[in-house]
Phi, psi and omega in degrees: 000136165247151200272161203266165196266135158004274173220178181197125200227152192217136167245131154238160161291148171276136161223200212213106199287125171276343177193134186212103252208137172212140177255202176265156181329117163304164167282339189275011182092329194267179183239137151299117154233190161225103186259108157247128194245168187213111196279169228207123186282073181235151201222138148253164169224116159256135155303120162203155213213141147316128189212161172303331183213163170298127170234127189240144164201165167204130202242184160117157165340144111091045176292343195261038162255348192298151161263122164272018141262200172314003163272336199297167203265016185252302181319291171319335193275300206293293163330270169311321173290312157353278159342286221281324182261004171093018187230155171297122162288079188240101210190133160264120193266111170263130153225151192239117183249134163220358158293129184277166251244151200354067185257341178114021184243019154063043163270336169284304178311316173310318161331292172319296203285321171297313166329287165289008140295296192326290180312288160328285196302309181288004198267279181083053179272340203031038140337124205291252227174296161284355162264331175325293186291005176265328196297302142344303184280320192280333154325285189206190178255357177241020187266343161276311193288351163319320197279296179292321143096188175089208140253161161185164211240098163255138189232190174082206164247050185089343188268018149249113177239145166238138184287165188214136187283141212218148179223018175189208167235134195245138180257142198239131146239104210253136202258157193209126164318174163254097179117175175259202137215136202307059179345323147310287192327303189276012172255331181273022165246317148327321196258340175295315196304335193263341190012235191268354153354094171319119206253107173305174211277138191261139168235169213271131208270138174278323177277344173272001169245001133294335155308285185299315152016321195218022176031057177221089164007283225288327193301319193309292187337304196310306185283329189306125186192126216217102192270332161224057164320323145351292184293290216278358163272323174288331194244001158203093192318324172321302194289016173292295184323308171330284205291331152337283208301320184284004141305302190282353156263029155115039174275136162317321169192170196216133149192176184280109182327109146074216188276353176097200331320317189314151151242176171213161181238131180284134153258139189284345172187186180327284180306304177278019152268357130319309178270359189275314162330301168288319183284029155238339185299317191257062157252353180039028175249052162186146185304320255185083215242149182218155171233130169178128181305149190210143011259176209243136157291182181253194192322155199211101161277159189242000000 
């Protein structure tokens, strides 16, 4: 028989939409998009331990925004899987978040996606790759590419991904706000912003994805583009400053991660992603300065 391990911990990534294309409302509420994400070397680590009942804690930057019961989506991860083999979700779920927390970098998903890794291995469900990733989608819309990492192309309402090839390394810096922002909000603020406009159908940038393709910054800079960046300016006005100052301090390009508040910044390298890194710390428009290169693997047990 074998024996099942102590305990088991999986890091996931944070990432960072290189592109994010919205189409128009669904009847089911969600937007069609072409979300190309790029996972980003910022890390959470989940934890899972046999326990008398499903249990949450959490330590790390900003633990107490975490929700620590059954909503939070790493319990729902614990949960489902659990559900698909017939066993008591019986398990303590730790996590140590350094991604930051409803910043627009996917970290309660990652959470999520580490959770069923986590899970599955302390488990012995030998659940497959493609029941993960059903598991995943039905969590959320950024919870598969948490599980995979890398690049990829989400189509769909971002949860049907195509990997995508990368050819180097790209350097980032993310400046991180003070508060979150609501993701249901900024998108029904998109769509106020949009009134009766006609919205095309979203599609995937042909040059950003030879850019990466071919790891070339400046090509990169040139294609980053967040339909709704828009949104997340009108309802928190601030991050116009932001993305100035790491502009005007030599960045390649600026734009808002995802639904916000962060923001990133593209570097042409090591060095100037220091120095946009500082000159956004003593610009006193942002909480928070994180540095750090992409892409990133996905879930990882350690």
């Amino acid at each position: 028989m074998t024996r099942r391990p102590a305990s088991v911990t999986v890091r996931v990534p944070a990432k960072v939409n290189v592109q994010l294309a919205v189409g128009g409302p669904r009847p089911d509420g969600f937007h069609d998009l072409a979300n190309v994400f790029l996972a980003v070397g910022l890390y959470d680590e989940v934890t899972v331990a046999p326990a008398e009942e499903l249990r949450i804690t959490v330590a790390g930057p900003d633990a107490g925004q975490v929700p620590a019961d059954a909503s939070n989506l790493a319990a729902r991860a614990a949960v489902a899987l659990a559900a698909r083999h017939g066993l008591e979700p019986r398990v303590h779920i730790h996590i140590v978040k350094d991604i930051p927390v409803a910043g627009g970098m996917a970290g309660g998903s990652a959470d999520a996606a580490g959770a069923l890794v986590a899970c599955d291995a302390l488990w012995g469900t030998g659940a497959s790759r493609e029941e993960l990733l059903a598991i995943c989608a039905e969590l959320g819309s950024d919870v598969p590419f948490s599980l995979v990492g890398g690049a990829a192309l989400g189509r769909g309402r971002g949860e049907l991904l195509e990997p995508l090839e990368t050819g180097g390394t790209f350097h980032w810096v993310f400046a991180v706000a003070d508060g979150g922002l609501s993701t249901p909000e900024v998108y029904r603020e998109c769509d106020r912003l949009r009134g009766d406009t006609a919205v095309p159908e979203p599609e995937a940038s042909p040059a950003l994805i030879e850019a990466l393709r071919t790891g070339d910054a400046v090509a990169l800079a040139a294609s980053l583009a967040n339909d709704l960046q828009p949104a997340a300016l009108s309802l928190r006005p601030s991050l116009a400053a932001t993305l100035a100052a790491g502009t005007e301090a030599g960045a390649l390009a600026a734009l808002v991660s995802g639904s916000g508040p962060t923001t990133a910044f593209l570097a042409k390298d090591a060095e100037s992603a220091q120095a946009v890194a500082g000159a956004l710390a003593a610009s006193g428009t942002c909480r928070a300065v994180r540095v750090t290169t992409g892409p990133a693997q996905g879930a990882t047990l350690l």
